[in-house]
PAPAVO-213513 format. One record per atom (N, C-alpha, C, O): residue number from 0; residue in one letter; atom name; x, y, z. Coordinates in Angstrom, 3 decimals, decimal comma, padded with zeros to 6 digits, m for minus. Example, Ala and Ser with C-alpha at 12.3 -4.5 7.8 and 13.67 -1.06 7.14 Angstrom:
PAPAVO-213513
0 | a | N | 013,190 | m005,690 | 007,800 $
0 | a | CA | 012,300 | m004,500 | 007,800 $
0 | a | C | 013,200 | m003,300 | 007,800 $
0 | a | O | 014,236 | m003,319 | 008,465 $
1 | s | N | 012,850 | m002,250 | 007,080 $
1 | s | CA | 013,670 | m001,060 | 007,140 $
1 | s | C | 012,900 | 000,030 | 007,870 $
1 | s | O | 013,409 | 001,138 | 008,039 $
//
This chain:
PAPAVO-213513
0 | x | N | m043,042 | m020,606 | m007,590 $
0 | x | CA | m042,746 | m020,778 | m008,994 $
0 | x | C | m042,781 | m022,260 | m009,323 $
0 | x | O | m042,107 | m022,986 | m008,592 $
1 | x | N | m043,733 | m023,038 | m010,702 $
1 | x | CA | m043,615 | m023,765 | m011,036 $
1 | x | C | m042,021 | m024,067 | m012,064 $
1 | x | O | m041,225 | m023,202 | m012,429 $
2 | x | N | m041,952 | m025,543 | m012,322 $
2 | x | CA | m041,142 | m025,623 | m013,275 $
2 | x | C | m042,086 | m026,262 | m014,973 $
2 | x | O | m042,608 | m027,376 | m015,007 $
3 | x | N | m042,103 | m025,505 | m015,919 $
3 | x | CA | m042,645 | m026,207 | m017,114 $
3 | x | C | m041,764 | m026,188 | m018,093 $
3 | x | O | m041,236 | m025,224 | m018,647 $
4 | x | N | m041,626 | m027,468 | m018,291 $
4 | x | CA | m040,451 | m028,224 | m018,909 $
4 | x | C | m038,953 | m027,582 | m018,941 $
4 | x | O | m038,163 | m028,467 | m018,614 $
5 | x | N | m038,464 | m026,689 | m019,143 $
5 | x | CA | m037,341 | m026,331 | m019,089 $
5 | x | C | m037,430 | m024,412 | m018,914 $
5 | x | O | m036,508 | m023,598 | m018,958 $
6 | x | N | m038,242 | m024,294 | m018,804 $
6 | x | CA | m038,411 | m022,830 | m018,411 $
6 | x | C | m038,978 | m022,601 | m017,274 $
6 | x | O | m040,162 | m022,926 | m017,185 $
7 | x | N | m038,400 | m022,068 | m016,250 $
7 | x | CA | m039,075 | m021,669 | m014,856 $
7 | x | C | m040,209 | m020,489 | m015,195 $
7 | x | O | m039,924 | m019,631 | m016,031 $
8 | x | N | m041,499 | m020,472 | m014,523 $
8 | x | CA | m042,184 | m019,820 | m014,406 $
8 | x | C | m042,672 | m019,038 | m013,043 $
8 | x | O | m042,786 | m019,597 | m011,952 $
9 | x | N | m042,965 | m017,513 | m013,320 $
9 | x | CA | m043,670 | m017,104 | m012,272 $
9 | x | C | m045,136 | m017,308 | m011,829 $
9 | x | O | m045,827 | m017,711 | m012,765 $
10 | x | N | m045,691 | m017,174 | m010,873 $
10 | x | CA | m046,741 | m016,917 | m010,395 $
10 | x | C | m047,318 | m016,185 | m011,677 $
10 | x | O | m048,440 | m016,563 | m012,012 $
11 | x | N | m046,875 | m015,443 | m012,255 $
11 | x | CA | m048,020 | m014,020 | m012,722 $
11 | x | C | m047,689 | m015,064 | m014,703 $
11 | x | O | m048,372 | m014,583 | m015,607 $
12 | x | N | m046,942 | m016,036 | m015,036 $
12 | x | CA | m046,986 | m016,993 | m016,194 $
12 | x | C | m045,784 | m016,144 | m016,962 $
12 | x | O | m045,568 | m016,448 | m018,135 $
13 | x | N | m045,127 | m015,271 | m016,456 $
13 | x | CA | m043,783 | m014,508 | m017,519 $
13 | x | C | m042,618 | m015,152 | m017,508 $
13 | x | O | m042,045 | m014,544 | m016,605 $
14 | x | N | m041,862 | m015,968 | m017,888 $
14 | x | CA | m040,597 | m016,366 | m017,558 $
14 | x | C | m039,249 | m015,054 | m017,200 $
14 | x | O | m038,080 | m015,255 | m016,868 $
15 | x | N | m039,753 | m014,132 | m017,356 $
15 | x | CA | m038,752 | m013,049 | m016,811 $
15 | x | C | m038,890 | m011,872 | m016,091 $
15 | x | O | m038,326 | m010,780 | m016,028 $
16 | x | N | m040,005 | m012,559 | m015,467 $
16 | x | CA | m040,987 | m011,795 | m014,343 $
16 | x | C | m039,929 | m010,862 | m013,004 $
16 | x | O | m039,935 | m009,754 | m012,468 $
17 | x | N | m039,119 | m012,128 | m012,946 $
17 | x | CA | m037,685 | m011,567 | m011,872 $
17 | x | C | m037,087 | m010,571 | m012,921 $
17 | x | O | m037,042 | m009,362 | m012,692 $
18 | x | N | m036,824 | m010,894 | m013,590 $
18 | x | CA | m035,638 | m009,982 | m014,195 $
18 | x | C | m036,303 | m008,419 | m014,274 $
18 | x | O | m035,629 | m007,417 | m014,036 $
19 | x | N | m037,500 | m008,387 | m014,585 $
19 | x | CA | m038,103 | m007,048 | m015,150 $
19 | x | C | m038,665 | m006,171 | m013,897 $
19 | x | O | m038,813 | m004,971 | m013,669 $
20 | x | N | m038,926 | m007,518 | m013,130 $
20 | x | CA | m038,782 | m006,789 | m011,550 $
20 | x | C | m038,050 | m006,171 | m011,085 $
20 | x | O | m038,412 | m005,293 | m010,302 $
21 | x | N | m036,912 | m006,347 | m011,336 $
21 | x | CA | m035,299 | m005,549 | m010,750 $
21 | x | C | m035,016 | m005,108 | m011,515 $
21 | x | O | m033,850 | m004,756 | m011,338 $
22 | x | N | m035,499 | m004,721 | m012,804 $
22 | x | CA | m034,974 | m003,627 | m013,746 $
22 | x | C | m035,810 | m002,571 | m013,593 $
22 | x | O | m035,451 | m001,421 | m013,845 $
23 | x | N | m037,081 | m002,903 | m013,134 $
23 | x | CA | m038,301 | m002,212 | m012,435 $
23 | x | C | m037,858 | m000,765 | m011,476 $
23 | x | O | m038,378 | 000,351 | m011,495 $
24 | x | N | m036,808 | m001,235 | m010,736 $
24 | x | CA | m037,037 | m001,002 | m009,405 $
24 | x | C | m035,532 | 000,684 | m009,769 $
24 | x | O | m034,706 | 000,784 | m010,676 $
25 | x | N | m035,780 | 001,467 | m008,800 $
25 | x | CA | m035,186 | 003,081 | m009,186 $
25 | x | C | m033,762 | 002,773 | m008,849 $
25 | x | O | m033,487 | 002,478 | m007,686 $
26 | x | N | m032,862 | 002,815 | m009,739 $
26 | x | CA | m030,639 | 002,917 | m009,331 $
26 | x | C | m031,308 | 004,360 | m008,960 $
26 | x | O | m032,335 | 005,025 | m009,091 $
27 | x | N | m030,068 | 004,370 | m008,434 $
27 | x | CA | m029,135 | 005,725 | m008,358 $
27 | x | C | m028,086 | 006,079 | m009,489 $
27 | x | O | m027,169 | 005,284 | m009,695 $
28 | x | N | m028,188 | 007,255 | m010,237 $
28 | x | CA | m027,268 | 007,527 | m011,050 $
28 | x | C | m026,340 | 008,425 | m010,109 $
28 | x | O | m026,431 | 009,097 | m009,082 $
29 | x | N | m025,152 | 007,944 | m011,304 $
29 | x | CA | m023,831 | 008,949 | m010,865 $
29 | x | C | m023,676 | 009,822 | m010,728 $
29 | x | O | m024,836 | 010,154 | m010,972 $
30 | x | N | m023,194 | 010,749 | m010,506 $
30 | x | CA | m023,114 | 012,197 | m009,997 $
30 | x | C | m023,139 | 012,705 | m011,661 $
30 | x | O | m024,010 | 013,400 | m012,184 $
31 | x | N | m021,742 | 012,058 | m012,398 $
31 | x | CA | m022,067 | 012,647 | m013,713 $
31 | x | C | m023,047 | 011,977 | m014,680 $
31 | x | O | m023,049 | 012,380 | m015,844 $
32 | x | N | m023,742 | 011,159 | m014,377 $
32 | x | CA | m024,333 | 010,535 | m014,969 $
32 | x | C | m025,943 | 011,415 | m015,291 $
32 | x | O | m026,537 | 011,697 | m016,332 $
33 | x | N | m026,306 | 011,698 | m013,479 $
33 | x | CA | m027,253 | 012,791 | m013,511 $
33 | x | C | m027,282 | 014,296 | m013,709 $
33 | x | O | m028,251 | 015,048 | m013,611 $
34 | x | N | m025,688 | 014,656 | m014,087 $
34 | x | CA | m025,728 | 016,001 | m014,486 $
34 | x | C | m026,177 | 015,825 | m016,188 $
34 | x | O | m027,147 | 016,402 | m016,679 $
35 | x | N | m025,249 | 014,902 | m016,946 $
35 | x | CA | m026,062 | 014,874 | m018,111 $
35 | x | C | m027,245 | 014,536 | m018,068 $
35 | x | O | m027,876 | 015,168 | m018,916 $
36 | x | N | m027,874 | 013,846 | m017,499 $
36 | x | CA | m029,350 | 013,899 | m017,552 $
36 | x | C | m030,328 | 015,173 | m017,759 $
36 | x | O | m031,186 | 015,549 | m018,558 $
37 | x | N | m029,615 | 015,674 | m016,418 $
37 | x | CA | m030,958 | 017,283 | m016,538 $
37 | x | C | m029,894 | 017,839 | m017,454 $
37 | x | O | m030,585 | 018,617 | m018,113 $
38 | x | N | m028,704 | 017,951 | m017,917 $
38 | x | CA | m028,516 | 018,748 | m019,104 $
38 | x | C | m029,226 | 018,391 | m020,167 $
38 | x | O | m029,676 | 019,369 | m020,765 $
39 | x | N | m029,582 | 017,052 | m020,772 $
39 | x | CA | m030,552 | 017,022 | m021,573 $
39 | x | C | m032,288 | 017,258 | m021,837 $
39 | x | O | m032,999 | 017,338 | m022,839 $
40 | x | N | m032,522 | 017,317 | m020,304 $
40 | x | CA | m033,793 | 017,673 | m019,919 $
40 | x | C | m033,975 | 019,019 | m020,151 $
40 | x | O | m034,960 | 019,464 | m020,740 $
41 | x | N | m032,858 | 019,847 | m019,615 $
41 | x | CA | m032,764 | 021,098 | m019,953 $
41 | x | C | m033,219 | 021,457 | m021,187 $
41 | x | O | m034,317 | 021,956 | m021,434 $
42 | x | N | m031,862 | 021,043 | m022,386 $
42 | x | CA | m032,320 | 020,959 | m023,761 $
42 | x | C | m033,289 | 020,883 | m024,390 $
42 | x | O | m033,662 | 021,747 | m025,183 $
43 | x | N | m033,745 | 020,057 | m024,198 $
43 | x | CA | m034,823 | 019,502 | m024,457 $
43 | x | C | m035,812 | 020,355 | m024,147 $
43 | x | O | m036,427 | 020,659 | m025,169 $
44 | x | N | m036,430 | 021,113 | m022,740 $
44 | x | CA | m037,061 | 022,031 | m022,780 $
44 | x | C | m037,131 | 023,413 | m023,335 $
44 | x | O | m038,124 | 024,141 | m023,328 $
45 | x | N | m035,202 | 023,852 | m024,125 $
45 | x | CA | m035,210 | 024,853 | m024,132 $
45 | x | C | m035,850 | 024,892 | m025,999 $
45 | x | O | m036,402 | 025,838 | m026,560 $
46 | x | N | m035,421 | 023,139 | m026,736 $
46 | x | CA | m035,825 | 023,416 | m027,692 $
46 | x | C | m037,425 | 023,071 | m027,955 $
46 | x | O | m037,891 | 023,307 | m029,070 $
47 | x | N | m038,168 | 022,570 | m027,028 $
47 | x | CA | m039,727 | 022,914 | m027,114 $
47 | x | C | m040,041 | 024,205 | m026,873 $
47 | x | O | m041,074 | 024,675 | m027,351 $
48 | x | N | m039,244 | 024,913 | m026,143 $
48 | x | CA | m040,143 | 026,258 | m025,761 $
48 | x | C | m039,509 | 027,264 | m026,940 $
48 | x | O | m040,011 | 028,368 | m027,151 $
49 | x | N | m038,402 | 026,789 | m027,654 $
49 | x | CA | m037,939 | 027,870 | m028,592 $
49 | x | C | m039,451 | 027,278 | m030,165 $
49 | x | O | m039,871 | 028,086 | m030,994 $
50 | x | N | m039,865 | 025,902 | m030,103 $
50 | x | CA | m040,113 | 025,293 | m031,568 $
50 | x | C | m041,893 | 026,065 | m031,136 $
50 | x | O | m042,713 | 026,490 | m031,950 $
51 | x | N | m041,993 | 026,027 | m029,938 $
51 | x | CA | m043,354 | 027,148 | m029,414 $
51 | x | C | m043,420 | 028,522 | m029,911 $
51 | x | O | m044,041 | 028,865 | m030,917 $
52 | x | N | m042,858 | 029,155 | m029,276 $
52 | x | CA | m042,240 | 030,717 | m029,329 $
52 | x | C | m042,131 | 030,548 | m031,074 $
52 | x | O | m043,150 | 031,164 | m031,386 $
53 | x | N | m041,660 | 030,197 | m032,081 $
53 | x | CA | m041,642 | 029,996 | m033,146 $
53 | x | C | m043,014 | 029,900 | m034,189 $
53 | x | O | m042,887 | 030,114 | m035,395 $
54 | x | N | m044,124 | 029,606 | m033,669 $
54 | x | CA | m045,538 | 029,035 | m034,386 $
54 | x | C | m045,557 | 029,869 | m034,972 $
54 | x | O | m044,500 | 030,500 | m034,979 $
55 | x | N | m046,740 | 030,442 | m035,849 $
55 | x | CA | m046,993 | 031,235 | m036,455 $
55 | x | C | m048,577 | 031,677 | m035,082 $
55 | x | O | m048,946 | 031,060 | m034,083 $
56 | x | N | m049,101 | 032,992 | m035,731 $
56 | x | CA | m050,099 | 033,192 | m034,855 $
56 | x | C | m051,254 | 032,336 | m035,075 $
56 | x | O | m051,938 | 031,922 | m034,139 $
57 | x | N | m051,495 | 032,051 | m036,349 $
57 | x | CA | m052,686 | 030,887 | m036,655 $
57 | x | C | m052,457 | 029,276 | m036,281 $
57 | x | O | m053,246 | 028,335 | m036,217 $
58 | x | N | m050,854 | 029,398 | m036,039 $
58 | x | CA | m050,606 | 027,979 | m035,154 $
58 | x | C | m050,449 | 028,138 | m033,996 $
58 | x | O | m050,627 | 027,059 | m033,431 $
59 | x | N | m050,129 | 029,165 | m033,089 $
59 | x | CA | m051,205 | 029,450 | m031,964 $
59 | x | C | m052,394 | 029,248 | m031,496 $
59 | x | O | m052,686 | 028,369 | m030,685 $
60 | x | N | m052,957 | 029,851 | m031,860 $
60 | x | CA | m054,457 | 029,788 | m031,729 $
60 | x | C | m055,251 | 028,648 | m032,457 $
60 | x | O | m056,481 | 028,692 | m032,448 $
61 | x | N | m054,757 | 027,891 | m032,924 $
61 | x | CA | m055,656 | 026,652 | m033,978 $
61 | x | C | m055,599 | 025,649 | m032,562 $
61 | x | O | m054,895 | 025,467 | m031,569 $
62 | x | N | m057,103 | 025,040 | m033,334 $
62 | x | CA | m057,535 | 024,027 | m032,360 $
62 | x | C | m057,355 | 022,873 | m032,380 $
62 | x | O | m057,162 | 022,448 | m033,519 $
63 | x | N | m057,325 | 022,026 | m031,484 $
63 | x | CA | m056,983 | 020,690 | m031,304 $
63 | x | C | m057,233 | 019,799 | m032,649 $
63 | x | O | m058,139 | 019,978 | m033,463 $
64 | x | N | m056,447 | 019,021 | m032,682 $
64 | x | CA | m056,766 | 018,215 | m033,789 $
64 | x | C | m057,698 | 017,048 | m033,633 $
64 | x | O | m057,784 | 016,201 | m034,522 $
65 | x | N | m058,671 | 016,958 | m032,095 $
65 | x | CA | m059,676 | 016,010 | m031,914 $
65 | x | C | m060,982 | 016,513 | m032,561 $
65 | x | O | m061,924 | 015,959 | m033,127 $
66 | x | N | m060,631 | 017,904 | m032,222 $
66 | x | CA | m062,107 | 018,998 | m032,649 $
66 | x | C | m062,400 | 018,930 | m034,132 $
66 | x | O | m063,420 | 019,423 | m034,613 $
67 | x | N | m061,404 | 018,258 | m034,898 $
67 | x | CA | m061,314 | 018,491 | m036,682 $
67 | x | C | m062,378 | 017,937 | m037,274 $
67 | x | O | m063,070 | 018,334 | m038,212 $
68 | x | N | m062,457 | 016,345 | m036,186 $
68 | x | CA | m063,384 | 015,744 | m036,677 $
68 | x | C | m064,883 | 015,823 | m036,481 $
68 | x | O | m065,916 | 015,238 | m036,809 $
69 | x | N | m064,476 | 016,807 | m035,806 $
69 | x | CA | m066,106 | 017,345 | m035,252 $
69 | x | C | m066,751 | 018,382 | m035,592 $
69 | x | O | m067,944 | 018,657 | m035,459 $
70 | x | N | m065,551 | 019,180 | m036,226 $
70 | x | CA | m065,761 | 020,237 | m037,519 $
70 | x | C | m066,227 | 020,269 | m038,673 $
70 | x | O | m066,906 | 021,180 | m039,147 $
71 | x | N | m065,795 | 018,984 | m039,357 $
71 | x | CA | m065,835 | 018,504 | m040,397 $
71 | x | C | m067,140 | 018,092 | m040,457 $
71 | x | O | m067,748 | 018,168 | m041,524 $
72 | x | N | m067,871 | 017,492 | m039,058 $
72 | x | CA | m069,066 | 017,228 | m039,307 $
72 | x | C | m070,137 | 017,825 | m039,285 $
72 | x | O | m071,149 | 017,644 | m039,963 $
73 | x | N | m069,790 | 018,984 | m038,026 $
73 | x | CA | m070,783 | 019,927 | m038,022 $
73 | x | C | m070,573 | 020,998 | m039,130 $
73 | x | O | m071,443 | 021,853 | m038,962 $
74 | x | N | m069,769 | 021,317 | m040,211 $
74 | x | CA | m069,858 | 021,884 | m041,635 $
74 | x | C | m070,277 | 021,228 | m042,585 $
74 | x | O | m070,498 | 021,807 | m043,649 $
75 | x | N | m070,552 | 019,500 | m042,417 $
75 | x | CA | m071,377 | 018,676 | m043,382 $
75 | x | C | m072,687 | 019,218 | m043,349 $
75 | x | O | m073,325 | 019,548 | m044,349 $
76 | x | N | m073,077 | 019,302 | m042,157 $
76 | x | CA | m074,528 | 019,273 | m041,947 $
76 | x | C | m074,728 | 020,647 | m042,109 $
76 | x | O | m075,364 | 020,679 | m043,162 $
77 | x | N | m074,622 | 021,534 | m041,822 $
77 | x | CA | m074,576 | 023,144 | m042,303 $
77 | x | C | m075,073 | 023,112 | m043,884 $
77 | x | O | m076,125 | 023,563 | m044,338 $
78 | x | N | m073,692 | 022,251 | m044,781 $
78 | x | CA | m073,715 | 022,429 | m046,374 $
78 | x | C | m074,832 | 021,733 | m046,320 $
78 | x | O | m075,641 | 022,436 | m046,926 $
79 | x | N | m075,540 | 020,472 | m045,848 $
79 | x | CA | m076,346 | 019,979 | m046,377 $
79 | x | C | m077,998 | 020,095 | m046,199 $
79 | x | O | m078,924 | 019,532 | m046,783 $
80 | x | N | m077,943 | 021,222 | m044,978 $
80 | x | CA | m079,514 | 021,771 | m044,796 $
80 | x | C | m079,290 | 023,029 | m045,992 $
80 | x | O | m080,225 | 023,391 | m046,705 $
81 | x | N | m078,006 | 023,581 | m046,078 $
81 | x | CA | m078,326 | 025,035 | m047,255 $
81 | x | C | m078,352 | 024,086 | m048,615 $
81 | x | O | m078,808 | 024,619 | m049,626 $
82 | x | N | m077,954 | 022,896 | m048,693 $
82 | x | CA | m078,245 | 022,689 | m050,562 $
82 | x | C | m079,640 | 022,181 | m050,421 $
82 | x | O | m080,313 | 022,200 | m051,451 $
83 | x | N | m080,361 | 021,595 | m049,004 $
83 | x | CA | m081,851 | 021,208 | m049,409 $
83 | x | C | m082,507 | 022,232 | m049,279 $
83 | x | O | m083,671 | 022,179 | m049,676 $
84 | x | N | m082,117 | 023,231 | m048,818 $
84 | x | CA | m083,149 | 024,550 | m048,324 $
84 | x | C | m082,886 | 025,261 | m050,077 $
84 | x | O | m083,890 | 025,328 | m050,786 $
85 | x | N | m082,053 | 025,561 | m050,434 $
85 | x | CA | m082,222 | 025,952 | m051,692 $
85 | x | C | m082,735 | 025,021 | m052,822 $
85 | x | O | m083,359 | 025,565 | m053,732 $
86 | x | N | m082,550 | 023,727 | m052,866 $
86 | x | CA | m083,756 | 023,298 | m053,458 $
86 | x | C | m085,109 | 022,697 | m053,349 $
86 | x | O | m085,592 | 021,933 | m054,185 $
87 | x | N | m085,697 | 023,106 | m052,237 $
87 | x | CA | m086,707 | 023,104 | m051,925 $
87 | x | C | m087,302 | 024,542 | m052,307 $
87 | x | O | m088,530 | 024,613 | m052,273 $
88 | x | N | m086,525 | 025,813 | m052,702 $
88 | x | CA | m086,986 | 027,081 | m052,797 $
88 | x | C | m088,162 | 027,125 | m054,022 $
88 | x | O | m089,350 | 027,442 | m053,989 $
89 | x | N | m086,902 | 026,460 | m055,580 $
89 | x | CA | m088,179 | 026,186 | m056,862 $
89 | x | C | m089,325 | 025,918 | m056,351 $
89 | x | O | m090,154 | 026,824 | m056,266 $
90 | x | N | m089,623 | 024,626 | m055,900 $
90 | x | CA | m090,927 | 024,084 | m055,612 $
90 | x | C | m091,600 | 024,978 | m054,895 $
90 | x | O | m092,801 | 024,924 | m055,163 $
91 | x | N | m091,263 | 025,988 | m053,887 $
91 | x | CA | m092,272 | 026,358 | m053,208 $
91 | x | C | m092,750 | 028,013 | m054,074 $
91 | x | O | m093,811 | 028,600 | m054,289 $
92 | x | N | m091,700 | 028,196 | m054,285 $
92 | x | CA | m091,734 | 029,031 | m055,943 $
92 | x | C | m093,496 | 028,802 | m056,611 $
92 | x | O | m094,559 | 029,423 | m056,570 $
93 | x | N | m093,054 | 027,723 | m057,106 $
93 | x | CA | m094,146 | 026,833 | m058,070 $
93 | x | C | m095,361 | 026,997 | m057,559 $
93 | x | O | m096,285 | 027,702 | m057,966 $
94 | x | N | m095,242 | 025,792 | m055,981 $
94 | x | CA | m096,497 | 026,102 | m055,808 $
94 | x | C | m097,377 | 027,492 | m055,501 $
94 | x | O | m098,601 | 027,608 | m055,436 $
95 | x | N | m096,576 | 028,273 | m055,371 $
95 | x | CA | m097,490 | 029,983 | m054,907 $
95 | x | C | m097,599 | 030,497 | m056,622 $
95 | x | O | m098,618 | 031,158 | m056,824 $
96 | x | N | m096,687 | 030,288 | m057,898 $
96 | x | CA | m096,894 | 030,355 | m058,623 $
96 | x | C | m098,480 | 029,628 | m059,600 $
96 | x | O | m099,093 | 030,238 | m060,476 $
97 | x | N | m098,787 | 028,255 | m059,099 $
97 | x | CA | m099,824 | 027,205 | m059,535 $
97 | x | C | m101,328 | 027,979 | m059,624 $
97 | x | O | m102,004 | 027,883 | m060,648 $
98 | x | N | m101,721 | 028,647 | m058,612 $
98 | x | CA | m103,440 | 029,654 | m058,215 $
98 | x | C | m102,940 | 030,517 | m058,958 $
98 | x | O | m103,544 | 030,419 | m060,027 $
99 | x | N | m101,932 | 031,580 | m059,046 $
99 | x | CA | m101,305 | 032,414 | m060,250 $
99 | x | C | m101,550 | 032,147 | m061,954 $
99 | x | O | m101,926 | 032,820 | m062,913 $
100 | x | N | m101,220 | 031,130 | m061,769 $
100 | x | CA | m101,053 | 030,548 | m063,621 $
100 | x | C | m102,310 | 030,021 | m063,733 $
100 | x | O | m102,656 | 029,997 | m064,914 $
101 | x | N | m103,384 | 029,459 | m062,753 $
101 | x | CA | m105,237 | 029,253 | m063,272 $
101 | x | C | m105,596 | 030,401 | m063,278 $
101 | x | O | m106,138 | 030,521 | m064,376 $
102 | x | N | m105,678 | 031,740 | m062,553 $
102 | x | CA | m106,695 | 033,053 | m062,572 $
102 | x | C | m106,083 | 033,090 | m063,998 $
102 | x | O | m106,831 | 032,627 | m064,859 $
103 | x | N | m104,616 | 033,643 | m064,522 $
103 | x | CA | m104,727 | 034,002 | m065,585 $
103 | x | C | m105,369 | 033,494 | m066,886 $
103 | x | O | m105,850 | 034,002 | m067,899 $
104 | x | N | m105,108 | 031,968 | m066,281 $
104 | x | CA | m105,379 | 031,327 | m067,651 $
104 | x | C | m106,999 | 031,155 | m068,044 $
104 | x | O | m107,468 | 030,818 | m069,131 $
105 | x | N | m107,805 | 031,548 | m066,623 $
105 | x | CA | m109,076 | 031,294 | m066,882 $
105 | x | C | m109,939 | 032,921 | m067,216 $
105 | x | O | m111,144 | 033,086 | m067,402 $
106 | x | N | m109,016 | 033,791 | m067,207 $
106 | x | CA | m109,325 | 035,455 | m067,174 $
106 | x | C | m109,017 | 035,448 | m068,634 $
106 | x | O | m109,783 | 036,136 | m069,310 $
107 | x | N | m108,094 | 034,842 | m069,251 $
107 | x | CA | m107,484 | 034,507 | m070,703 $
107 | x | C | m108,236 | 033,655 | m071,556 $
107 | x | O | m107,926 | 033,559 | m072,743 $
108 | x | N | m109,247 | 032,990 | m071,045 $
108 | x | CA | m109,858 | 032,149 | m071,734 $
108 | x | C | m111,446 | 032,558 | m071,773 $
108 | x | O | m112,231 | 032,040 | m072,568 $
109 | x | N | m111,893 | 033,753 | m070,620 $
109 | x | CA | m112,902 | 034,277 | m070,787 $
109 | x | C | m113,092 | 035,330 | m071,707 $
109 | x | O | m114,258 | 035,685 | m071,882 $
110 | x | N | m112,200 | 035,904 | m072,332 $
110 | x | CA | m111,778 | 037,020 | m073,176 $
110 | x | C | m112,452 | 036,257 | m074,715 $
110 | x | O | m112,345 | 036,843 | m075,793 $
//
């Protein structure tokens, strides 16, 4: 350990590198100390598995909320080949309509 100016430093540049080291490191809890512990662990599991057991069936079965955004995109692209595919329909309409509208008009004009 260097000294810089009035703060001792570690090797790794933290000034409380010791301290967090030994706060780091596993106590032993008390006898009652660790019964409340897993009593709250307990708890704690009994009220996740009750707030589970609780969902509805469509909050069951619903999917991740990473997939949303991937939903969202693959239903963009869905809506947006059916609004060009339907308007591309007129035009092709038209053109099979176009050889249609000359026979008549030239069968109409031979009259």
């Amino acid at each position: 350990m260097s000294r810089q100016g009035s703060v001792v430093r570690s090797p790794r540049g933290s000034p409380d590198a010791n301290r967090m080291a030994a706060s780091a490191t596993p106590r032993r809890l008390e006898p009652d100390h660790a019964s409340a512990l897993e009593e709250n662990v307990q708890a704690i599991k009994r009220w996740e598995q009750a707030i589970l057991r609780a969902r509805s069936k469509a909050e069951q079965i619903s999917v991740p909320s990473r997939s949303v955004p991937h939903d969202v995109s693959l239903e963009a692209i869905f809506l947006a080949l059916f609004v060009l595919t339907s308007q591309n329909r007129p035009g092709r309409q038209a053109d099979k309509r176009g050889p249609l509208d000359l026979q008549i008009d030239l069968l109409a004009s031979a009259r």
